[in-house]
C-alpha positions, 0 to 999 in steps of 0.5 A: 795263656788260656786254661784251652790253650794250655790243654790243647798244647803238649809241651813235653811232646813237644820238646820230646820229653816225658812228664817225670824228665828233671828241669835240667833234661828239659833244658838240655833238649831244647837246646838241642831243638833250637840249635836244629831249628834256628831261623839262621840255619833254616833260612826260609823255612817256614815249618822250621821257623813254626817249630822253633816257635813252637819248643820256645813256648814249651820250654817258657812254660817246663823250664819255670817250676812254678808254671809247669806245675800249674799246666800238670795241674790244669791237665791233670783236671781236664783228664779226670773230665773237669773240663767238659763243660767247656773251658772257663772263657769261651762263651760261659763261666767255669763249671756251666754246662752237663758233667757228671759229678761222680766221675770227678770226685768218685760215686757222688762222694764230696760236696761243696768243699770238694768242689771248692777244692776243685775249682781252686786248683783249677783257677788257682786258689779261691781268696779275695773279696766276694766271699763263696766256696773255697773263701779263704785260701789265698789266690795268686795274681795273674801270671806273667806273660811273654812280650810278642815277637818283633820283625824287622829288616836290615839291609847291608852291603855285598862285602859286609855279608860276605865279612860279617858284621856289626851293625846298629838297628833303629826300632821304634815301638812300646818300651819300658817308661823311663819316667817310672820305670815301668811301674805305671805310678807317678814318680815319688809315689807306688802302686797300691793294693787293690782293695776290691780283690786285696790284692790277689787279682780274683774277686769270688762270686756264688752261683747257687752251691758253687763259688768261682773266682775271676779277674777282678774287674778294678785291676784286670788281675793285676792285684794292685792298682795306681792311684797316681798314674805316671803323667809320661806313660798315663799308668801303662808303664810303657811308651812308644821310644826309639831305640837302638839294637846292635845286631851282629852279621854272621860272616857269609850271610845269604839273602833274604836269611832271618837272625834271632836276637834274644830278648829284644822284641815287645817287653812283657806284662807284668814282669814277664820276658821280653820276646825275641826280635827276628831280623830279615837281611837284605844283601845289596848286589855287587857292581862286579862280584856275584855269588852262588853258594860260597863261590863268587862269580866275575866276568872278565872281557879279554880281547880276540888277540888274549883269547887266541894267543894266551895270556897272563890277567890279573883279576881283583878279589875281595880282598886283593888281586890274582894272576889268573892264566889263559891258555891260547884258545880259550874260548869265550864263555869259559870258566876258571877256578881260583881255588878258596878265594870266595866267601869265608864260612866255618866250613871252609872257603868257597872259590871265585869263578872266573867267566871270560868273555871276548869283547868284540871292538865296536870301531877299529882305525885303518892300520887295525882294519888293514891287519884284521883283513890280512889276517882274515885272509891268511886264516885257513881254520873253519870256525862253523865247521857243522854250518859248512858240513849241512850247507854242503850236503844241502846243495848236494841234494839240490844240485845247484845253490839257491837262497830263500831270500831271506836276510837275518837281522838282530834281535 
């Protein structure tokens, strides 16, 4: 990460903490944020999912001693104005620019010592090859970084989500080489010291009386370099794999929700961690069930003789079946409750709503024909009783029937 970044960034604010708050606090408050702001918790939530990231990258860089006294440092420089110049590689060297040197060592006070104290804390000590102010004192190779985030989908099925469960994940992408582990050299063979910056990843170079340190150019700031590349990886100790990442499926999982699994995203260079895989899940639909929430819908057809007259169903579940009652005159349409049989969550069970519908026969044969006409016959109940009401007052307005003659048909 860049000196900008870091200076642009607030990572105690971030995590709600204070420049003087013990490692252990620090750890104590993330935890707290990342239970709160956990892509399991906020599914779809984008500001979330930002802020999760975001008191991640803080508590990578407070919770290590050695990266966090770096970032006070580099802070610490750009409030005594070490920094308005500009930042070291954005678009001009470290120290280049208009500042006023009195207000970084007091009234003029100094020299070209001080400033080589200056910029050696500032790029963290000024050894290595190249000579200048400041040579000398030992320079630290390039830090490690952090591996990127991976996303990735998996689909599972209705009753899986529902259950939860366990599941493998094909991933392809760079991963560490099996032939030299990692290490970029050829097999039987090591990486060496660099013998341009000895080591330190940093060359120094003069520019008039100031001396400043860069990445040296021979290893990219890695303070070693390989002599014999591995023939697998050709010195990147990384190649393109296949692996698999067991995923485990929270009982009750809903569509489209994001898992975290710690450490199995993009290995990091230079030894540093590996990032985080998030995983999108797709939940395949039911050929029966539905779900709102925790409860799980069902549509149940029941006959007009069921519906009238009243009846005992036995509907499935998840799991087994229910007797499930119908009181006579139940209309079509109508919903009922059976009381914790939809989804399992920590919180307790949802219910299954249970949505009757009268299906109409399509065919009937003579003896139901015949019975169905006696009955319509011996029916006294209106079943449009507001239609009758308005169809009455209309003729006794009008005085007399009449038809527009129109015909409904179907949509």
């Amino acid at each position: 990460m860049s000196t900008k970044d870091w200076l642009e960034k607030d990572y105690y604010k971030a995590l709600g903490v204070d420049k003087k708050t013990p490692t252990a606090d620090i750890k104590k408050a993330y935890r707290k944020l990342a239970r709160e702001l956990h892509p399991d918790k906020n599914p779809d939530n984008a500001k979330a999912e930002a802020r999760f990231k975001e008191v991640s990258e803080a508590y990578d860089v407070l919770s290590d001693d050695a990266k966090r006294r770096e970032y006070d440092e580099q802070r610490e420089l750009f409030a005594g104005g070490a920094y308005r110049g500009g930042f070291p590689g954005a678009g001009q060297s470290a120290g280049s620019g208009t500042f006023d040197v009195s207000d970084l060592f007091g009234n003029g006070a100094g020299g070209a010592g001080n400033l080589s104290d200056l910029f050696g804390g500032l790029f963290g000590g000024a050894g290595g090859a190249g000579g200048g102010a400041g040579a000398g004192r030992q320079q630290r190779p390039a830090a490690p970084t952090r591996g990127q985030d991976v996303n990735a989908q998996l689909s599972l099925g209705f009753e899986e989500a529902v259950r939860g469960a366990t599941l493998p994940l094909q991933l392809s992408g760079p991963g560490a080489c099996q032939t030299c582990h990692g290490s970029g050299a050829k097999p039987g063979t090591s990486p060496s010291q660099c013998p341009q910056c000895g080591g330190s990843g940093y060359v120094n170079r003069n520019q008039g009386a100031f001396g400043f340190s860069e990445p040296c150019r021979d290893c990219q700031g890695t303070g070693r370099v390989i002599d014999s590349p591995c023939p697998d990886c050709r010195g990147t100790g990384a190649t393109n794999q296949t692996r698999t990442i067991t995923v485990r499926v929270p009982a009750g999982i809903r569509d489209g929700a994001k898992l975290r699994v710690a450490g199995k995203g993009m290995p990091g260079a230079k030894g540093g961690p590996a990032g985080d895989l998030f995983v999108t899940v797709n939940v395949n639909p039911h050929p029966l069930f539905g779900r709102k929430g925790d409860d799980l819908t069902l549509t149940v057809p029941v006959s007009f003789a069921e519906a009238t007259l009243g009846a005992t169903l036995r509907v499935p579940t998840l799991d087994s079946t229910v007797a499930l009652k119908l009181a006579p005159g139940t209309a079509s349409g109508r919903t009922l409750r059976v009381r914790g049989r939809g989804v399992a969550t920590k919180s307790g069970a949802g219910d299954l709503l249970v949505t009757v519908e009268v299906a109409v026969p399509t065919s009937l044969t003579d003896a139901e024909r015949a019975a169905l006409t006696a009955y319509a016959e011996l029916a006294t109940a209106d079943p449009r009783p507001l239609v009758t009401a308005a169809l009455a007052q209309r003729v006794a307005t009008s005085g007399a029937h009449s038809s527009d003659g129109f015909t409904g048909t179907e949509n």
